[in-house]
ZAVOFI-334872 format. One record per residue: residue in three letters; x, y, z of N, C-alpha, C in turn. Coordinates in steps of 0.1 Angstrom, whole numbers, plus 5000, padded with zeros to 4 digits. Example, Ala and Ser with C-alpha at 12.3 -4.5 7.8 and 13.67 -1.06 7.14 Angstrom:
BEGIN
Ala513249435078512349555078513249675078;Ser512849785071513749895071512950005079;
END
This chain:
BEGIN
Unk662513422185662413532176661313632180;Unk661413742181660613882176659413862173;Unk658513952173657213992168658314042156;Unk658614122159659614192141660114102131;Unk660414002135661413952127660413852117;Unk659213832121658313792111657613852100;Unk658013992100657214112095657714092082;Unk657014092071657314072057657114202051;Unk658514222048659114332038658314482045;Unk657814562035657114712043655914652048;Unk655714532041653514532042653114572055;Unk654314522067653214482078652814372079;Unk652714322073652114152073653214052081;Unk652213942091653513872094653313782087;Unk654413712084654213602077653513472084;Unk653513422091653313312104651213332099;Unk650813482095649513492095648813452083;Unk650013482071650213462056650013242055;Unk650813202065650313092061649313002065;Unk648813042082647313082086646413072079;Unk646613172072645613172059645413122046;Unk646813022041646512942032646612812038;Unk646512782054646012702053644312692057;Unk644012792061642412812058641812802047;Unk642412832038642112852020641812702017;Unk642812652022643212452019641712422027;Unk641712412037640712382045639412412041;Unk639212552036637912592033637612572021;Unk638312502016638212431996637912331996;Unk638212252010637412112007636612142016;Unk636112192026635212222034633912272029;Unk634112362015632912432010632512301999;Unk633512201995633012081987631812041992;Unk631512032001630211942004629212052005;Unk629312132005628112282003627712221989;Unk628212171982627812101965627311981968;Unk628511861974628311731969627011661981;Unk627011751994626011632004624611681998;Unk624311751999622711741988622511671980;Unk623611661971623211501958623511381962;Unk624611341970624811261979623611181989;Unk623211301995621411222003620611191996;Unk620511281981619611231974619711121965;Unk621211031968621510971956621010791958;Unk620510801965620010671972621410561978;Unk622410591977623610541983623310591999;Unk622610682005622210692018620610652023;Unk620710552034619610502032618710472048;Unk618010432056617810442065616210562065;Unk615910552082614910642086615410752084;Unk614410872080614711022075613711092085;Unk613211042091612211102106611111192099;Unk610611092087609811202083610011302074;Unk611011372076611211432064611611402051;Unk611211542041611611512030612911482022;Unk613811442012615011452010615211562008;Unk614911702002615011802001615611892015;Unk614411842026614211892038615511822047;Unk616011712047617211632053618511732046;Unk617911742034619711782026619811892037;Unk619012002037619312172041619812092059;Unk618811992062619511942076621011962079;Unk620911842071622911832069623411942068;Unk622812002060624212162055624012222072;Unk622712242075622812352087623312322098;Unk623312172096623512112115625012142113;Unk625812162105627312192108627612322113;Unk626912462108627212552115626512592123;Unk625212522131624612542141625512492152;Unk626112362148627112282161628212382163;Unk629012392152630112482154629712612162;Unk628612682158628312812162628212772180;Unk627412692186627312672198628312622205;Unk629112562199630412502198631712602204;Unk631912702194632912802195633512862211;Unk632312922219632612992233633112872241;Unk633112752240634012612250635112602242;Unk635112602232636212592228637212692227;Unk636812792223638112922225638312912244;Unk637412912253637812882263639112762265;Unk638912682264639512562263640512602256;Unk640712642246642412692240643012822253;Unk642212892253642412962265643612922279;Unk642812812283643312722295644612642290;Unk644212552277645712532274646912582272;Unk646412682266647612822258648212752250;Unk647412682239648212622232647612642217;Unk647512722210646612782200646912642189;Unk648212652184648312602171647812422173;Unk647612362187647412272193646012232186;Unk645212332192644212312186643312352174;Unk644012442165644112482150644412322142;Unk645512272149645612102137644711952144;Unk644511992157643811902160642211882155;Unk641612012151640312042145640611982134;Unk641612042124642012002111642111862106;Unk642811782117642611632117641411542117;Unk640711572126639311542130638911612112;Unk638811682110637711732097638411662089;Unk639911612086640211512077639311352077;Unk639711302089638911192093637411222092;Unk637011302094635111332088634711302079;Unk636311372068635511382053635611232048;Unk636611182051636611052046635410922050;Unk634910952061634110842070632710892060;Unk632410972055631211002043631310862032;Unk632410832028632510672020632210622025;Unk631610582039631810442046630410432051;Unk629610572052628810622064627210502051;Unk626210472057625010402049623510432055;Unk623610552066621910612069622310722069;Unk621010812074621210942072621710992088;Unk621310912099621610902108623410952108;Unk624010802103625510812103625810982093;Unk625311042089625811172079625611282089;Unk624211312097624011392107625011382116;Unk625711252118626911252132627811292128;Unk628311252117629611332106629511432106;Unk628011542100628211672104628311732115;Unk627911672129628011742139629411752143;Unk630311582141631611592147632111702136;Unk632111702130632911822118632611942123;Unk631412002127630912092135632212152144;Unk632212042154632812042171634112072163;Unk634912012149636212092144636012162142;Unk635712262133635912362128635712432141;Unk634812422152635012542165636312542172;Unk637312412173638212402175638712532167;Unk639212462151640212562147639812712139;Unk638312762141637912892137638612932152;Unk638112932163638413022176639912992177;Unk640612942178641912882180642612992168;Unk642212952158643013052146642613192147;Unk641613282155641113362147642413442163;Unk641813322175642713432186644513372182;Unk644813322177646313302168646713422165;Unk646013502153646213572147646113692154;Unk645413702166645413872174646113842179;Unk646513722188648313762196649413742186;Unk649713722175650513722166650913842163;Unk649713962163649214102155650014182168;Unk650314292162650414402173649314492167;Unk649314622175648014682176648314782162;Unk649414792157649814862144649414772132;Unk649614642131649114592121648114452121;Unk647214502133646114392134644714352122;Unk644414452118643814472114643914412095;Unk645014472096645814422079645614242081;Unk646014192096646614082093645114022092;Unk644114022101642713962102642214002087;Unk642514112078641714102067642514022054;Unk643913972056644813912053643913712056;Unk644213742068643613582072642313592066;Unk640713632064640013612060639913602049;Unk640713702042640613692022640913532022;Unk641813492020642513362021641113282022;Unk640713312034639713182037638913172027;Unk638113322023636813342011637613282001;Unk638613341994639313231982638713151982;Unk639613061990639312881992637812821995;Unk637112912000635512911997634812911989;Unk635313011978634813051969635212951956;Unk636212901957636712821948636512621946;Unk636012641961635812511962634412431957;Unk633412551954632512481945632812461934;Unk633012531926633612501915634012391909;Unk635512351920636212261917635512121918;Unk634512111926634112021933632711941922;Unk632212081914631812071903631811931894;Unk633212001890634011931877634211831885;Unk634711781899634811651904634111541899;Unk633011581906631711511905631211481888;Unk631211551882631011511868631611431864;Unk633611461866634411341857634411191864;Unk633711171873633811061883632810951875;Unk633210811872634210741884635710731877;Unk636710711888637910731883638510631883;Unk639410561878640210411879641110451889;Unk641610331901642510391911643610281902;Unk644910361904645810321899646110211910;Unk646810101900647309991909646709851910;Unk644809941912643709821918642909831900;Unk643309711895642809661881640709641886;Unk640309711878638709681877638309791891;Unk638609851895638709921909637810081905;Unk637310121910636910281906636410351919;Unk636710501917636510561926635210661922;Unk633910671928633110731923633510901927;Unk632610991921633011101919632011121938;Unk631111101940631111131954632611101960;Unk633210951967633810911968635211031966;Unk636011051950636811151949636711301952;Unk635111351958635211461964635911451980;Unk635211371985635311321998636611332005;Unk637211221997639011241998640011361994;Unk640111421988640111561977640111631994;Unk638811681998638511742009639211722019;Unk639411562022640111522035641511552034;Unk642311542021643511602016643711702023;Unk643011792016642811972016643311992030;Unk642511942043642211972053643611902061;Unk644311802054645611712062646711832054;Unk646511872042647811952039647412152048;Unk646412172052646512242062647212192073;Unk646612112078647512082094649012042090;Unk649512032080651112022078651512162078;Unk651012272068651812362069651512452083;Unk650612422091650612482102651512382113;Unk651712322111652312252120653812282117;Unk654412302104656212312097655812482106;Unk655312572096655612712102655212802107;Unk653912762119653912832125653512762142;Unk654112862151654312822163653012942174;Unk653012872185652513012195653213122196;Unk653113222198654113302199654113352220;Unk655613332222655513362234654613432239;Unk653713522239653113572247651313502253;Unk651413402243650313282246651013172257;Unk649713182267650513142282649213092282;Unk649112972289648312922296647413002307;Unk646013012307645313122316644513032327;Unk644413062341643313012347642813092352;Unk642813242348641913332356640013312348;Unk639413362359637913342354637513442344;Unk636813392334636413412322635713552319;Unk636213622315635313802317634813832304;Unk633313782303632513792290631213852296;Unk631113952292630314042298629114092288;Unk627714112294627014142279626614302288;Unk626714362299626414512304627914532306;Unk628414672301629714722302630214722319;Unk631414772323632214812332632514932333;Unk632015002322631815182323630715212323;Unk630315332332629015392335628915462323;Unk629915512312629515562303628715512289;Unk628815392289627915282281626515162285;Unk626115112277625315022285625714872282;Unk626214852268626814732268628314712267;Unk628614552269630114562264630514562257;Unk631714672249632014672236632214512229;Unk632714402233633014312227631514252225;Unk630614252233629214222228628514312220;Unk628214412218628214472210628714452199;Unk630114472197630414382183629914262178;Unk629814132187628814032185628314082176;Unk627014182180625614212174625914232161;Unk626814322162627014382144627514282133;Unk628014172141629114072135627313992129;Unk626413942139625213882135624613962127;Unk624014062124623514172120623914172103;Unk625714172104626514192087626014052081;Unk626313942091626213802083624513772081;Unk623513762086622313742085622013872070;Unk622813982071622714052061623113962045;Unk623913952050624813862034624213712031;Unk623413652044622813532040621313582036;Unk620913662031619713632026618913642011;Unk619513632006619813591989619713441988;Unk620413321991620613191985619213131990;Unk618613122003617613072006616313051995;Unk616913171990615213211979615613261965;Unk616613161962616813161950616113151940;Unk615013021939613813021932613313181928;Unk613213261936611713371932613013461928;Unk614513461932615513551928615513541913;Unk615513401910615313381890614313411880;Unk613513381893611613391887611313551881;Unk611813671896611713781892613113821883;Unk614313771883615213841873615013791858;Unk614213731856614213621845615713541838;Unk616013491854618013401849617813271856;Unk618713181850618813101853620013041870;Unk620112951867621112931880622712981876;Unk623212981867624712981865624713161868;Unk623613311866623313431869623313421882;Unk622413311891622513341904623713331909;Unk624913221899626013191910626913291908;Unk626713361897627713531896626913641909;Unk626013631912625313751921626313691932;Unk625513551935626013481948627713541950;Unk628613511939629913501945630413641939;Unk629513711937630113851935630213871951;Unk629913901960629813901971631413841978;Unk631313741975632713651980633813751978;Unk634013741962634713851957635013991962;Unk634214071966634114191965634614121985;Unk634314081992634814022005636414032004;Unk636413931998638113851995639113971986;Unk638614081980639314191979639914311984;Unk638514331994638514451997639014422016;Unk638814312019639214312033640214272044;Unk642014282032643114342029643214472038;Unk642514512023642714662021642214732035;Unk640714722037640214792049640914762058;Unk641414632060641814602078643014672081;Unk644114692067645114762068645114862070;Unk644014972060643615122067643315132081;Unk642415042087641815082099643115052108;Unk644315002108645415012117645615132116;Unk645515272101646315382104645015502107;Unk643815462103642615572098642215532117;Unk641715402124640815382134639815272129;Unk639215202140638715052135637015112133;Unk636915152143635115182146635015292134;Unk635815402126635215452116634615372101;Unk635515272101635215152091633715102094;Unk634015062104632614982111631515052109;Unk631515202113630515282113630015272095;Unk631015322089630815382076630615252067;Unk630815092070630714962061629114952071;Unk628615022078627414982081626015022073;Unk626915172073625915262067626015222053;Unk627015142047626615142033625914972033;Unk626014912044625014752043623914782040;Unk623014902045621914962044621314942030;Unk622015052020621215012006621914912001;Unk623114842004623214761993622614591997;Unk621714632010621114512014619414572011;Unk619314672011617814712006617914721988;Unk618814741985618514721967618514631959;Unk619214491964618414301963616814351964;Unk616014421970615214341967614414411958;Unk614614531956614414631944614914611927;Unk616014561930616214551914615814461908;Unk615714511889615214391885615614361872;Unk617314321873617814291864619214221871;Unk619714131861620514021869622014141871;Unk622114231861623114321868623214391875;Unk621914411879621514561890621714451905;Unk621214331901621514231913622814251917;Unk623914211910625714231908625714331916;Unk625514411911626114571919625914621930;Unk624514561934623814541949624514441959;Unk624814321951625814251960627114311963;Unk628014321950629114421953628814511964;Unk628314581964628214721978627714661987;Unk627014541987626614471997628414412005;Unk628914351991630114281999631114372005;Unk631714561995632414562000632314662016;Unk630414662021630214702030630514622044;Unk629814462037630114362051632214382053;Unk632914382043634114412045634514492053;Unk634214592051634814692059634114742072;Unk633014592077632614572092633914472096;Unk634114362090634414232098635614272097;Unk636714282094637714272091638114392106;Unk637814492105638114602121637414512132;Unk636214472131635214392141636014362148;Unk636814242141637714172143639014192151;Unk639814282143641114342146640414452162;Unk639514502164638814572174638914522185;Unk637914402185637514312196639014232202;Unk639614272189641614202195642014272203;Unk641714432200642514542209642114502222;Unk640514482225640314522234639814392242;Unk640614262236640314142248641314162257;Unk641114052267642014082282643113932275;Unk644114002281645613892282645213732287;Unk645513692274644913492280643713432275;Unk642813552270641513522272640513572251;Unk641813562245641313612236640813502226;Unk640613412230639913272224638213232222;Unk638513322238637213242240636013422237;Unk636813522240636513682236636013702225;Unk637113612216637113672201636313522194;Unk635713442203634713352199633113412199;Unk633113512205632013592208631113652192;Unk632513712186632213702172632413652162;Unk632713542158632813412157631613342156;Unk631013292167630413252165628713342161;Unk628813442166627713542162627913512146;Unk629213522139628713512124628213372116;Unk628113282129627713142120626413162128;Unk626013212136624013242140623713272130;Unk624413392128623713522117623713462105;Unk624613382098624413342083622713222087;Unk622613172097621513062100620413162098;Unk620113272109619313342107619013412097;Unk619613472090619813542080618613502069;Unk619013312069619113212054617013182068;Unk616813152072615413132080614613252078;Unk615313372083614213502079614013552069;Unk614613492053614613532043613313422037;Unk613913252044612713192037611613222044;Unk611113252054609613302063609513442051;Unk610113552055609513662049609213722033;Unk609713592028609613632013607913562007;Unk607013562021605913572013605113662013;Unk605813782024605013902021605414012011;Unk606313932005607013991996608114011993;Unk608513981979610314011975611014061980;Unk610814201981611614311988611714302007;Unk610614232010610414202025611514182032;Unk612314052027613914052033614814122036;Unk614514162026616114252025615914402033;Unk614514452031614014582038614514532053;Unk614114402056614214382070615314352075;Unk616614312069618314322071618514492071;Unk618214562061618414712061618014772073;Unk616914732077616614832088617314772101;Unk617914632100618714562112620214612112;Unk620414702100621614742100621914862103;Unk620914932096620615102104620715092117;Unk620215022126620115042142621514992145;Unk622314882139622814912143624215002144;Unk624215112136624615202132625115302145;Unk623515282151623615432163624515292174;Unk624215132171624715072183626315102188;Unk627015092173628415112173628615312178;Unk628015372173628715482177628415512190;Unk627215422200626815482214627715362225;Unk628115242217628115142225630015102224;Unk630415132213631615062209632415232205;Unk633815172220634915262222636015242207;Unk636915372207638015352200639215352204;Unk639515202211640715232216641915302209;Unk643015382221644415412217645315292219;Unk646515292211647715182210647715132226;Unk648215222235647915212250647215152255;Unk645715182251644515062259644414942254;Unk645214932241644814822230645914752233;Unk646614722244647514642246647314552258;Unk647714442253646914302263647014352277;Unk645614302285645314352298645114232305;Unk645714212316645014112326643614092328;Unk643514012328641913952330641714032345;Unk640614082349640114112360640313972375;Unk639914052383639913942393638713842396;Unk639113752397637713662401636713692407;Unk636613782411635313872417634913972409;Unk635613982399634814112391633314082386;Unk632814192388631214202384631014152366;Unk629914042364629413992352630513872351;Unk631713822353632413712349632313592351;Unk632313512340632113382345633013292340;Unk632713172348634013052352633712942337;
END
């Protein structure tokens, strides 16, 4: 079959991307479960063993971070490695599997030791099927509706992100459960998150596995690797795909610096936690709405004018968190905050697709990728350091990271035509900056 014949109805949208994305939704609903349950989990004394000294407080944020520190370092071998296979959807369900089998080994796991190795192998998945799915979706895309489909695939994911605390909530409260069948038997509400998640993550790899396939033009590559951080034109100084990197770290280090310092975020709004989780997921929201919409414009308006113009509004709505001082003025700061980082990632994305080389867009389009799981790390570190020089310190210091890079995308980052933006052979193994 066609690139066309997947095209659903006028949208534009292919469908093959439509289910991509719910099954990222599935995945990222039990995935974001343990953003809730392994904090009370390590602290519940059911985990037990040496903690190296640290505190339980200090172990929990461990756990959370060592997943997207692994994955983040993770990602550029791995989009490689799908690369060489040319086997995308290969490794989209094999990640998926692996994070099924993760979630479940949490019932079984008894130090803190065994929880650290669960998160790292969970890690090494998700770099599997983030790079794998994200370069799916650009050879899937033509250069007319790339952009729609990447802000298509990401809403999906925030959804299932955003919903999975929630649900995960109510889990944990109604727990322990009677397992049907086994008389005197119960399933604790840890335990019924655990599985729940591992579900989540096995009914993804089914529906990627029933409906969607490579699409011919994913071919196994063995040319050498052309990831460049100084351009190949004298008219620039970096490579536009690194470059993007930056801005991709830049938006997310932007959006992570709010949760870190939630404490003094209540202290000065005078709210409690259920105010912070409306600031917090106004943001999601305003993500998961608007970045549709943008990715679809920037197929007919241009990608880099988005990028420019969602930069220039990260500016105040990442410098007026630390200004305001009321739990609604917080809201509205996030909103412009979110539907700024939108209308970066979502072209970022669909951009860096135009302009990877044929074969190679796994390990290309892992460049920003994984730049957005640095940036949320950084982001969530330089918020807890600098909020003792003051409230506003943060966020002034995201704002001014976002202004520069303002002048980066208009001096550094091309716009391609339909023509350039069409898959290009990798250079030759001798080309200047490439590596094996």
């Amino acid at each position: 079959m066609s690139r066309d014949d997947y095209i659903w109805s006028d949208t534009g949208l292919d469908i093959r991307v439509i289910v991509l994305g719910l099954a990222r939704m599935a995945d990222a609903f039990g995935n974001s479960f343990l953003i809730v349950v392994l904090p009370l989990y390590v602290a519940s004394g059911q985990v037990t063993g040496t903690r190296f000294g640290l505190s339980v407080e200090l172990m929990a944020g461990l756990v959370l971070a060592l997943f997207g520190l692994i994955s983040a370092v993770s990602q550029p071998l791995a989009g490689r490695l799908s690369d060489r296979a040319g086997r995308r959807t290969l490794f989209v369900i094999l990640g998926l599997w692996i994070f099924a089998g993760a979630n479940v080994s949490f019932s079984f796991v008894e130090s803190y030791v065994g929880v650290l190795g669960i998160r790292a192998v969970q890690g090494v998945a998700a770099s599997l099927t983030i790079t794998a799915g994200v370069a799916l979706v650009n050879e899937i895309s033509a250069f007319e509706n790339r952009g729609g489909n990447m802000g298509v695939y990401n809403s999906l994911r925030l959804v299932g992100f955003g919903a999975g605390p929630l649900v995960a909530g109510g889990v944990m409260e109604g727990g322990p459960y009677p397992v049907p069948g086994l008389a005197e038997v119960t399933l604790s509400g840890f335990d019924a998150t655990f599985y729940l998640a591992a579900f989540a993550a096995l009914l993804s790899a089914v529906l990627v596995q029933i409906f969607v396939e490579d699409p011919e033009e994913t071919m196994p590559t063995r040319e050498r690797l052309a990831l460049r951080v100084r351009s190949a034109s004298p008219e620039r100084i970096l490579d536009p795909i690194f470059a993007l990197g930056i801005v991709t770290f830049v938006m997310s280090a932007c959006i992570a610096l709010l949760a870190p310092i939630e404490p003094s975020v209540n202290e000065r709004l005078g709210q409690g936690p259920f105010l912070f989780a409306v600031e917090f997921s106004a943001l999601i929201a305003a993500l998961a709405v608007v970045q549709p919409l943008v990715g679809s414009a920037s197929d007919r308006v241009g990608r880099r004018t988005f990028i420019v113009v969602g930069l220039i509004g990260l500016v105040p709505g990442t410098l007026l968190q630390g200004l305001v001082t009321t739990p609604w003025q917080m809201v509205g700061a996030r909103l412009l905050q979110g539907v700024s980082a939108a209308a970066v990632f979502a072209p970022a994305l669909a951009l860096a697709g135009d302009l990877s080389r044929k074969g190679q867009s796994g390990a290309q389009l892992s460049v920003l990728t994984m730049a957005f799981g640095l940036g949320i790390s950084f982001g969530q570190i330089s918020a807890g350091y600098l909020i003792r020089f003051g409230f506003a310190t943060p966020f002034a210091f995201g704002a001014l990271l976002a202004a520069g890079t303002v002048l980066l995308v208009r001096s550094q980052v091309p716009e391609p035509s339909e023509e350039e933006a069409e898959p290009r052979e990798a250079p030759a193994s001798g080309a200047t900056g490439a590596a094996g």
